[in-house]
C-alpha positions as a Python dict, from the first residue, in 0.01 Angstrom:
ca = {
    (1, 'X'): (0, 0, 0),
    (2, 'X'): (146, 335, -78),
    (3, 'X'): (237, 540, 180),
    (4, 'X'): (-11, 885, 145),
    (5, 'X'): (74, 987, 520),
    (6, 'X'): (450, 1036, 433),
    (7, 'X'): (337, 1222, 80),
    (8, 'X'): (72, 1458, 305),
    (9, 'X'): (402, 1558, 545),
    (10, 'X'): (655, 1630, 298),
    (11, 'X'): (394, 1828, 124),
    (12, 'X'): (323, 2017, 413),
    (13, 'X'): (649, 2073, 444),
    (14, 'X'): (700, 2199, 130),
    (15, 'X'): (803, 1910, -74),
    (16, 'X'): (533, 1822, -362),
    (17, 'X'): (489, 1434, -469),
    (18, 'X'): (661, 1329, -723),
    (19, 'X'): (532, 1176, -1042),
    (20, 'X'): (626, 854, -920),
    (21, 'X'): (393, 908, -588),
    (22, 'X'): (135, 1077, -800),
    (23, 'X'): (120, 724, -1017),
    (24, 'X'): (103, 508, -716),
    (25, 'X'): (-233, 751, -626),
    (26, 'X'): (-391, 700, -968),
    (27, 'X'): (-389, 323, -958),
    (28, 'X'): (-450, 319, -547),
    (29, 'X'): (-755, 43, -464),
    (30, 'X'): (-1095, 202, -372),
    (31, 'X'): (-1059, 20, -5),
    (32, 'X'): (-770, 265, 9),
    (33, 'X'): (-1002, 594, -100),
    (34, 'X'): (-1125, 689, 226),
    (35, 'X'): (-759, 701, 395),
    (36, 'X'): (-623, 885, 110),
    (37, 'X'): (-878, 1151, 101),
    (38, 'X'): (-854, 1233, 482),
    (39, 'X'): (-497, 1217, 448),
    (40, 'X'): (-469, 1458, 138),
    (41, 'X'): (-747, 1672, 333),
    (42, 'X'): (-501, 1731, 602),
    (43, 'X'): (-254, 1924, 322),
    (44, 'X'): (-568, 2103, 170),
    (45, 'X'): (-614, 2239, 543),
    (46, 'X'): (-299, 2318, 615),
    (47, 'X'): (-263, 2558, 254),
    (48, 'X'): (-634, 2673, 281),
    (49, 'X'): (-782, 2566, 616),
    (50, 'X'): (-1119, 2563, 574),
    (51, 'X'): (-1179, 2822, 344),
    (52, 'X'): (-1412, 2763, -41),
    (53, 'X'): (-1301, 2980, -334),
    (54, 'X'): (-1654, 3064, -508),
    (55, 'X'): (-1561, 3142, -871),
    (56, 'X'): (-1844, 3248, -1130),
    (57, 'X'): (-1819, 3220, -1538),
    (58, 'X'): (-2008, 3479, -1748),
    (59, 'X'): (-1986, 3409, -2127),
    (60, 'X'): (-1894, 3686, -2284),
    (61, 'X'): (-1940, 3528, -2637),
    (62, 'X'): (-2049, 3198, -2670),
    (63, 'X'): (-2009, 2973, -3021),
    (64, 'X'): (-1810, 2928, -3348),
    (65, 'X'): (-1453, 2917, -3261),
    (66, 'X'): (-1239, 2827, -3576),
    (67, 'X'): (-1022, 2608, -3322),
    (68, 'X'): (-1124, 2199, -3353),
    (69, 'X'): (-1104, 2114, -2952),
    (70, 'X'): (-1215, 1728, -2968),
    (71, 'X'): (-1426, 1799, -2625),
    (72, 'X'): (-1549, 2102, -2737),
    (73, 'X'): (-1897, 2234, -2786),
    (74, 'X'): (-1820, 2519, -2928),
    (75, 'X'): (-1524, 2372, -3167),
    (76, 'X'): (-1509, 2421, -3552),
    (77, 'X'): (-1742, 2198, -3708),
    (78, 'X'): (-1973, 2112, -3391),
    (79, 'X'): (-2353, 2085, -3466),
    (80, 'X'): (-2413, 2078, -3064),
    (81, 'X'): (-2685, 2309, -3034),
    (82, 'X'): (-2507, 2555, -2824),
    (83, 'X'): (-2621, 2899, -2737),
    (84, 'X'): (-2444, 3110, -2991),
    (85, 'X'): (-2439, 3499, -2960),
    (86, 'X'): (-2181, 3777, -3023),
    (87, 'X'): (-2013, 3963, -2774),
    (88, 'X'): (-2251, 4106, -2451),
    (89, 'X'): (-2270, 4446, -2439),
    (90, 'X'): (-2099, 4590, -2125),
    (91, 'X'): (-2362, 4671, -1885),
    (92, 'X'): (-2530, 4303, -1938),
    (93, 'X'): (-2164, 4148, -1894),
    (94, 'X'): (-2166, 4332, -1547),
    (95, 'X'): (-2537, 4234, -1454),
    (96, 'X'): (-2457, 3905, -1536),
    (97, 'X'): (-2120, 3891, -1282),
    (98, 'X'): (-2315, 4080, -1011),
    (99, 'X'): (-2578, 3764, -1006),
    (100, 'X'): (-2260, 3524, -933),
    (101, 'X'): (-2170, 3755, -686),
    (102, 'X'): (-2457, 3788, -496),
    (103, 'X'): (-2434, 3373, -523),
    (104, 'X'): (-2110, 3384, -318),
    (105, 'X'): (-1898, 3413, -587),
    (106, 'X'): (-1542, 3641, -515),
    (107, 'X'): (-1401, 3600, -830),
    (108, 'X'): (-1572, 3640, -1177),
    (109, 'X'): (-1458, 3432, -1467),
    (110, 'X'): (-1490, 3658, -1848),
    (111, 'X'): (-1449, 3398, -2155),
    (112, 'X'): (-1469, 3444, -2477),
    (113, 'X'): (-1448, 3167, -2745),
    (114, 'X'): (-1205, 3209, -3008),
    (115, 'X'): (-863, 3131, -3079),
    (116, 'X'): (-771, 3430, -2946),
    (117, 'X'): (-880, 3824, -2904),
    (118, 'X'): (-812, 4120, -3127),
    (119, 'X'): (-696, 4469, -3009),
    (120, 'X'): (-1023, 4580, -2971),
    (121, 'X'): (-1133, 4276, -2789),
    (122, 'X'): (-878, 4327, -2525),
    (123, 'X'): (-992, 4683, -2463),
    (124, 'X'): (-1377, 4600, -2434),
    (125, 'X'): (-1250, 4308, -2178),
    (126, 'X'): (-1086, 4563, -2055),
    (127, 'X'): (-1346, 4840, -2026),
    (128, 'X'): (-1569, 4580, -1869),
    (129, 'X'): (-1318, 4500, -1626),
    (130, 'X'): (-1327, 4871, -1456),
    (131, 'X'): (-1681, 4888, -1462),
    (132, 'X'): (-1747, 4556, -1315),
    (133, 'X'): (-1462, 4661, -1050),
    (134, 'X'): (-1593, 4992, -975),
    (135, 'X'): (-1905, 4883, -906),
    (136, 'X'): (-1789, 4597, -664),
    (137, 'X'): (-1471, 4675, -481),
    (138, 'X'): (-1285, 4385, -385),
    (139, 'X'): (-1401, 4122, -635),
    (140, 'X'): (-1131, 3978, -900),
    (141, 'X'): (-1160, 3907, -1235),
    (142, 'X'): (-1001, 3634, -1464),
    (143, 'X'): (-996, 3686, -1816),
    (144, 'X'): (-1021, 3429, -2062),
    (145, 'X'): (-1018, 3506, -2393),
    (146, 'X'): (-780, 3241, -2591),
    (147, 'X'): (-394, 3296, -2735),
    (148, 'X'): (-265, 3636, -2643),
    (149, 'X'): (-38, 3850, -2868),
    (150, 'X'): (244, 4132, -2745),
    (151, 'X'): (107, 4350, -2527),
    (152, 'X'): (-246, 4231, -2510),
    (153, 'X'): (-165, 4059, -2140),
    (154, 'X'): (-11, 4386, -1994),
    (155, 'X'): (-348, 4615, -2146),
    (156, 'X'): (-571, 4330, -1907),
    (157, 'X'): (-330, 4361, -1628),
    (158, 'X'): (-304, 4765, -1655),
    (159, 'X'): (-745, 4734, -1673),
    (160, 'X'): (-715, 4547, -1340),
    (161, 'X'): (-781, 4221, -1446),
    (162, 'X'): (-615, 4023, -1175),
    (163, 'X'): (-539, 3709, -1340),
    (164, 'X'): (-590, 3511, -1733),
    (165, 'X'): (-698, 3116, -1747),
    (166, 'X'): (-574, 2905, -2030),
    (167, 'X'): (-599, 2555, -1975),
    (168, 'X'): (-327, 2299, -2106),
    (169, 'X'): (-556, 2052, -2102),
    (170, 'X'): (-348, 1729, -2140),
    (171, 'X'): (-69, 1641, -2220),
    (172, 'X'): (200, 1699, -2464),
    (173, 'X'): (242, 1362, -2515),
    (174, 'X'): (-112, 1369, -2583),
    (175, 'X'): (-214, 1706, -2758),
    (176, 'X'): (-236, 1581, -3128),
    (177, 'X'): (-473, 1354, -3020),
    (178, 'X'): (-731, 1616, -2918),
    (179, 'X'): (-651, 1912, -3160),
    (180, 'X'): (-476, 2004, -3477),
    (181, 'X'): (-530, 2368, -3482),
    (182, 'X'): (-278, 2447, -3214),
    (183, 'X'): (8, 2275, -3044),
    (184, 'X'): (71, 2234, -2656),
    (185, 'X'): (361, 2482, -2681),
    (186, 'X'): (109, 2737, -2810),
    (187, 'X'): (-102, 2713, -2492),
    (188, 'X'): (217, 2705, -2262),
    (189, 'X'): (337, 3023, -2436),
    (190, 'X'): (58, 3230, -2321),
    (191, 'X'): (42, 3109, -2011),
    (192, 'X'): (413, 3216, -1981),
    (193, 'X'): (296, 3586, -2112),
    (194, 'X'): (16, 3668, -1897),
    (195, 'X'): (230, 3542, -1586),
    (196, 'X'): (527, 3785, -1732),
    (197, 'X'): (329, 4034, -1723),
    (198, 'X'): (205, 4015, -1395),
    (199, 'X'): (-117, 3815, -1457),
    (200, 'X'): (-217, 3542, -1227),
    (201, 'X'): (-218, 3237, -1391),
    (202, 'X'): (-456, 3024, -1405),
    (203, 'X'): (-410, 2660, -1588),
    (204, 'X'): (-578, 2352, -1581),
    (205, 'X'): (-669, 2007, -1769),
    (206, 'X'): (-956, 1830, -1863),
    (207, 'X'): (-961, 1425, -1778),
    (208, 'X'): (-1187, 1143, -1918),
    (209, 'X'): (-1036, 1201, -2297),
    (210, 'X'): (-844, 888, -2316),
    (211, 'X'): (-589, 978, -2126),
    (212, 'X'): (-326, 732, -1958),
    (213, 'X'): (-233, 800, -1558),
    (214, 'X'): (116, 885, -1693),
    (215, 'X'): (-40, 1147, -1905),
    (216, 'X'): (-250, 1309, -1654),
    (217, 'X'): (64, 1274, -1462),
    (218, 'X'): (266, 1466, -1727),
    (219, 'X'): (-8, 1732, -1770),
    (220, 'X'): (49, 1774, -1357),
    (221, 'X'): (391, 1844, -1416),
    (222, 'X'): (357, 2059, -1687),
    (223, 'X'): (136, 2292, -1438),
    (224, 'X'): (355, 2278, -1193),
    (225, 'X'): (647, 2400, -1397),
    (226, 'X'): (430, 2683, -1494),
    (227, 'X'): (404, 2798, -1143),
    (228, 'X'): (-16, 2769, -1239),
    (229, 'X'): (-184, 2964, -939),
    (230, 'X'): (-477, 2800, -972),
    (231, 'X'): (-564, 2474, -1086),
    (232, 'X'): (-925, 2421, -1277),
    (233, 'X'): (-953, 2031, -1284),
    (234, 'X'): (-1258, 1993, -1548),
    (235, 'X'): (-1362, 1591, -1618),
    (236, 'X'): (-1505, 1552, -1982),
    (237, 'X'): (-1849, 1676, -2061),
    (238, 'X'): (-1900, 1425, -2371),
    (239, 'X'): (-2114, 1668, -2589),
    (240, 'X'): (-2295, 1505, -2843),
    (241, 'X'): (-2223, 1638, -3196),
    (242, 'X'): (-1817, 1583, -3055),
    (243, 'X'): (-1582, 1361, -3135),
    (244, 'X'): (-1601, 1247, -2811),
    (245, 'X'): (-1946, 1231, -2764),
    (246, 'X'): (-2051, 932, -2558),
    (247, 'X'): (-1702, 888, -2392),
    (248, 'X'): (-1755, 784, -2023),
    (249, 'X'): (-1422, 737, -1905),
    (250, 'X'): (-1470, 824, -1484),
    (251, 'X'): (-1578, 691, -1209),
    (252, 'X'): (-1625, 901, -923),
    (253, 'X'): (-1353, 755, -685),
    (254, 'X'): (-1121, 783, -1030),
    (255, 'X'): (-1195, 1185, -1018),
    (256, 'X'): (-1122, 1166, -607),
    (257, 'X'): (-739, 999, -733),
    (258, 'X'): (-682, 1277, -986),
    (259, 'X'): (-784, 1562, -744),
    (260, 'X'): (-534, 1420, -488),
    (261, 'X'): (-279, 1388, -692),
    (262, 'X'): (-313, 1719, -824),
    (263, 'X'): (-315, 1842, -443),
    (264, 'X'): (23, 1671, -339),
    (265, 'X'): (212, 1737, -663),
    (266, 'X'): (78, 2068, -661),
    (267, 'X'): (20, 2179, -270),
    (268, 'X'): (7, 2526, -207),
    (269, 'X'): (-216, 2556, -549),
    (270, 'X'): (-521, 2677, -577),
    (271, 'X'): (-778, 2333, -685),
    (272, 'X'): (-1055, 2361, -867),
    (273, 'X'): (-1334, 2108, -914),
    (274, 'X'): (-1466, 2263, -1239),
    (275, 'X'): (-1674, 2160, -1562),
    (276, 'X'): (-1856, 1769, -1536),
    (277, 'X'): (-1799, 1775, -1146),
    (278, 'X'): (-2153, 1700, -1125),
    (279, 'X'): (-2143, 1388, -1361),
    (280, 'X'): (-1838, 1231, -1284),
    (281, 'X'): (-1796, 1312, -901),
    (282, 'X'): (-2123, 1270, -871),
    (283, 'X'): (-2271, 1177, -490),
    (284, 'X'): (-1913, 1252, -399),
    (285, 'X'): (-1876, 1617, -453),
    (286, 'X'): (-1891, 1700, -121),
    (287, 'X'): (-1585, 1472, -77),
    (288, 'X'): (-1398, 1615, -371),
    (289, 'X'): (-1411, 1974, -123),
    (290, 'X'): (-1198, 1807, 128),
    (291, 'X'): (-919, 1785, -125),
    (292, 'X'): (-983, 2105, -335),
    (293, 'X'): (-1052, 2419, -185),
    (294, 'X'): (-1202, 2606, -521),
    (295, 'X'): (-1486, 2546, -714),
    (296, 'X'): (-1760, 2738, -1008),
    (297, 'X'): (-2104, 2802, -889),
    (298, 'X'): (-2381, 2682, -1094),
    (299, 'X'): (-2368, 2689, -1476),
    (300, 'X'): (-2044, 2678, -1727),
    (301, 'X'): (-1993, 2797, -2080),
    (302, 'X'): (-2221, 2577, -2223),
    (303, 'X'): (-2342, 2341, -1995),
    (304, 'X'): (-2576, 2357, -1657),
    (305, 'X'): (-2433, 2322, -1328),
    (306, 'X'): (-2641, 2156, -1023),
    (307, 'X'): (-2847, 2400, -877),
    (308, 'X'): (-2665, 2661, -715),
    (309, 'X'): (-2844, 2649, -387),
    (310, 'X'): (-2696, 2276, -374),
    (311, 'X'): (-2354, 2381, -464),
    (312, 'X'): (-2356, 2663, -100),
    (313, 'X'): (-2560, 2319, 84),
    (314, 'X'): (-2276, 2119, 7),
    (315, 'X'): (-1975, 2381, 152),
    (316, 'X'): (-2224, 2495, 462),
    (317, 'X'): (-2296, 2110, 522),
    (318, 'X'): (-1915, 1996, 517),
    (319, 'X'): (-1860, 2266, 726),
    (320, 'X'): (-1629, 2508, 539),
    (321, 'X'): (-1614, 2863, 513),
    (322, 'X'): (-1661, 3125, 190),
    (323, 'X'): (-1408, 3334, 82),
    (324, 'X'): (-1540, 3702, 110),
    (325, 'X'): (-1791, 3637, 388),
    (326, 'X'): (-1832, 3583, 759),
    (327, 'X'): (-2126, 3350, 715),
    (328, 'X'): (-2154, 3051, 499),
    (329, 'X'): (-2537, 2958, 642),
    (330, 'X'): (-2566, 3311, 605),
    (331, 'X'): (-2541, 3357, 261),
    (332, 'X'): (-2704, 3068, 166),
    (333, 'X'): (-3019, 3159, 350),
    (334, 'X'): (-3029, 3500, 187),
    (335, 'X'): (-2959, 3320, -173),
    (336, 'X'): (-3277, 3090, -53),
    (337, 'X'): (-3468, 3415, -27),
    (338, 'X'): (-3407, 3601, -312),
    (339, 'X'): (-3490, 3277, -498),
    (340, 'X'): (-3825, 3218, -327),
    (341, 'X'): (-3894, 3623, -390),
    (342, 'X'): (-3806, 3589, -760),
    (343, 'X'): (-4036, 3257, -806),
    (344, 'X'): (-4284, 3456, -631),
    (345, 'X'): (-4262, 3721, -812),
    (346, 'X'): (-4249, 3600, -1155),
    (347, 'X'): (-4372, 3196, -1152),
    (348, 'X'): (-4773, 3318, -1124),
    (349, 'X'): (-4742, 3486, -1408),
    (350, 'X'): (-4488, 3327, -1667),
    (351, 'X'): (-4488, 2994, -1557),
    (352, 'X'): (-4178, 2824, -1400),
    (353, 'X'): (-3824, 2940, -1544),
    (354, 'X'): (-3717, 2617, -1616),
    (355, 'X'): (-3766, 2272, -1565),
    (356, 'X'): (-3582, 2120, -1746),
    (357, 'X'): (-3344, 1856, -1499),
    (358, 'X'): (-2981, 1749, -1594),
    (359, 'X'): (-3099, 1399, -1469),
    (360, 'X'): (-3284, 1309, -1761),
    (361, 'X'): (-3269, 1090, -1963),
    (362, 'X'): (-3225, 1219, -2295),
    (363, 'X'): (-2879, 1430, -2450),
    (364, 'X'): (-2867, 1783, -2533),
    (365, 'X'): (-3179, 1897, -2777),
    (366, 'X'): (-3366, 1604, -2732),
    (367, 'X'): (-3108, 1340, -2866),
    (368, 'X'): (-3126, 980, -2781),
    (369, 'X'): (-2898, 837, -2513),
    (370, 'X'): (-2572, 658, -2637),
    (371, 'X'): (-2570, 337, -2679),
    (372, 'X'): (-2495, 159, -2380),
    (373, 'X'): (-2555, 441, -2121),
    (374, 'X'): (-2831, 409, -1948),
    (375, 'X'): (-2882, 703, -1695),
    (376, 'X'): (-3116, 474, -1450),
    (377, 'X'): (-2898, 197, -1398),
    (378, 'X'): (-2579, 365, -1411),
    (379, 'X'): (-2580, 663, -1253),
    (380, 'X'): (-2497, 861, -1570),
    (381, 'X'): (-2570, 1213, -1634),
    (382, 'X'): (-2608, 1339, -1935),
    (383, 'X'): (-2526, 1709, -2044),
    (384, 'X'): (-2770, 1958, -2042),
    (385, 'X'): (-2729, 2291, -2281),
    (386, 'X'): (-2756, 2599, -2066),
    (387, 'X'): (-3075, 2790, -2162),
    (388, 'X'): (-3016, 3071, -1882),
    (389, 'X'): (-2831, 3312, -1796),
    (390, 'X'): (-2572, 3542, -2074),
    (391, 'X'): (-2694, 3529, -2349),
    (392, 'X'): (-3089, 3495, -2253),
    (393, 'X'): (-3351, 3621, -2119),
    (394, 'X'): (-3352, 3390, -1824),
    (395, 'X'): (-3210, 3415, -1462),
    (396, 'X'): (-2881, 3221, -1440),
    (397, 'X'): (-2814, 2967, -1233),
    (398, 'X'): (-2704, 3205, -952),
}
C-alpha cells in the first residue's frame, strides 16, 4: 500500500509528490479511498484551512470558434446546439457577474471563445473590467479570452484584471490527439505571457479524454512548472455532436485519485473542481471539497451546473467557510430568499423558469442516449445545454 501519510508531510512541508507518488495515487484500490482523502485533506487544510473559493463564469461570447477542440462544444465543425451569440454588451456582462456575486462568488470568470482576441477585444474586456470593479470593490476578475499577442496581457493587467486562465488541457504527449489547430507549446506560451506580465495564472486540464495515468501525470507536471496559481480540474463533458461524444471514461472515486494527486504534486495551489464535477464526481462532490478548496457556482460555458443552492448546501454542510464572507449559512439563506422572492414574483405569471433537470434521460436537444448508457442503472448524467443566464432572457443559475 502506498504510503499517502509520508506524501501529506513532505507536502506540508514543502516538498510536492513526485510523479512517481502521484502514479502510485492513480492506480490506489478504492478500499484505500477513504484514507487517502482524509490524508490529502489534512494538506488542503494546512494551505487553505477551511476556506471555499466561489468562482463564477459569465460568457462573454459563446459559439463558433475556428479552433477543432475534440471535447469542445463550441469547436469548428460542432452541430451541438449551443447557445451562440456575439459579444454582450458591457452593462449586461456586469449584470450578469453581479448575479454570481450575490451567489457567493469572489471571483468572476470573463471567456470568450475564439482562438484568441483582437486589439479591440482586449480593450472591451478591458473596459468591462473597470466597470465591473468599480461597481464591486474587492471582487477579481479572470480573463479568458484564448492565445494572447504582445502586449495584449499587460493592457488586461493595466485594466485590473487580476489574473488570465488558459488551460493545457493534457498532455504533450497527448495534444495531437485532441486538436490540430494548435500545439501544446502554443497554450504554454501564453500562459508564460500573462504570468510575465504580472497576470495570475490560471491553468488547468480536462480528464476522461483517453488519457493514460502517466499522461495526466505529465499534464500535472507541466502545471507545476508553470508555477499555475490555480488549478481548474474539469472531467469531460461528452457533448454530443463531438468527437467524443458518448465517452464515459470516470468513475467518481477515479476523479477523487486525480484531485489528490493534483493536491500533493501541486500543494500550495489553488484546486478547482470545475466543468462535469456534477457527472463524474457525482454523490461525492462534497468529498472532492476536502481535497480542493475552489470550485464554479452553478452553470459553465455551455453546460448547466447543479443548482446553485446545492452547490452553498454542500460547503455549509461539510462545514467550510466562503471566501469574502463571515457567514456561509448566512449567505445561503439569503440566496434561498431572493430565490423564493423571484419565483414569487415571476412563476404566477410566466410559468416556471425552467424545468428542465440534468438527470434526464435524454442528451442535449432532445437526442437519444448513447448506446450503452443508461442514466437509471448507471448513474450517468447526461449534459444539459444551458438555456439561462448570458446570453438569454432567463435568470442564471445564480
Amino acid at each position: 500500500m502506498p504510503n499517502f501519510t509520508l506524501m501529506a508531510d513532505r507536502a506540508c512541508a514543502g516538498t510536492a509528490a513526485s510523479a512517481a507518488d502521484a502514479l502510485e495515487i492513480l492506480r490506489s484500490s478504492d478500499d484505500d479511498l477513504l484514507n487517502l482523502v482524509a490524508v490529502v485533506g489534512r494538506v488542503r487544510r494546512h494551505h487553505f484551512g477551511d476556506s471555499v473559493k466561489v468562482n463564477y463564469l459569465v460568457n462573454l461570447k459563446s459559439g463558433l470558434c475556428p479552433e477543432d477542440c475534440g471535447y469542445c462544444s463550441q469547436r469548428l465543425g460542432s452541430d451541438t446546439e449551443i447557445l451562440k451569440y456575439s459579444w454582450l454588451p458591457g452593462d449586461e456582462a456586469r449584470r450578469q457577474a453581479e448575479f454570481g456575486l450575490a451567489g457567493g462568488a469572489s471571483r468572476v470568470c470573463l471567456v470568450a471563445s475564439g482562438r484568441g482576441p483582437s486589439n479591440r477585444d482586449v480593450d472591451r474586456v478591458a473596459s468591462m473590467t473597470e466597470d465591473i470593479k468599480a461597481n464591486n470593490p474587492g471582487v477579481e476578475v479572470c480573463a479568458c479570452l484564448g492565445f494572447l499577442k504582445d502586449g495584449q496581457a499587460e493592457r488586461l493587467r493595466t485594466a485590473g484584471v487580476d489574473a488570465y486562465n488558459h488551460n493545457l488541457n493534457t498532455a504533450e504527449s497527448n495534444y495531437a490527439e485532441i486538436c490540430s489547430t494548435h500545439t501544446f507549446a502554443d497554450r504554454v506560451d501564453t500562459v508564460d505571457r500573462a504570468r510575465t506580465a504580472g497576470l495570475s495564472p490560471c491553468s488547468g486540464l480536462i480528464v476522461g479524454m483517453g488519457e493514460s495515468d502517466e499522461q495526466i501525470v505529465e499534464a500535472i507536471e507541466a502545471l507545476r512548472a508553470l508555477e499555475s496559481d490555480s488549478i481548474p480540474v474539469n472531467f469531460l463533458i461528452p457533448f454530443e455532436g463531438t468527437p467524443l461524444a458518448g465517452t464515459y471514461e470516470l468513475t467518481p472515486q477515479k476523479c477523487l485519485r486525480i484531485l489528490c494527486a493534483v493536491r500533493l504534486m501541486c500543494p500550495d495551489s489553488e484546486l478547482r473542481i470545475a466543468g462535469g464535477r456534477e457527472m463524474h464526481l457525482r454523490t461525492l462532490q462534497p468529498l472532492a471539497l476536502h481535497v480542493a478548496n475552489s470550485l464554479f457556482l452553478g452553470d459553465y460555458l455551455t453546460s448547466e451546473g447543479q443548482d446553485a443552492e446545492a452547490d452553498l448546501d454542500m460547503i455549509v454542510d461539510g462545514g467550510f467557510s466562503i471566501i469574502g464572507h463571515d457567514s456561509a449559512e448566512v449567505l445561503r439563506e439569503q440566496v434561498r430568499a431572493a430565490k423564493a422572492a423571484h419565483t414569487a414574483a415571476f412563476s404566477p405569471v410566466d410559468g416556471p423558469e425552467h424545468t428542465e433537470s440534468a438527470a434526464g434521460s435524454t442528451l442535449p436537444c432532445g437526442k437519444s442516449a448513447p448506446t450503452g448508457v443508461s442514466v437509471e442503472s448507471d448513474n450517468v448524467l447526461v449534459p444539459t445545454i444551458r438555456r439561462r443566464g448570458a446570453g438569454t432572457t432567463v435568470s442564471p443559475n445564480a
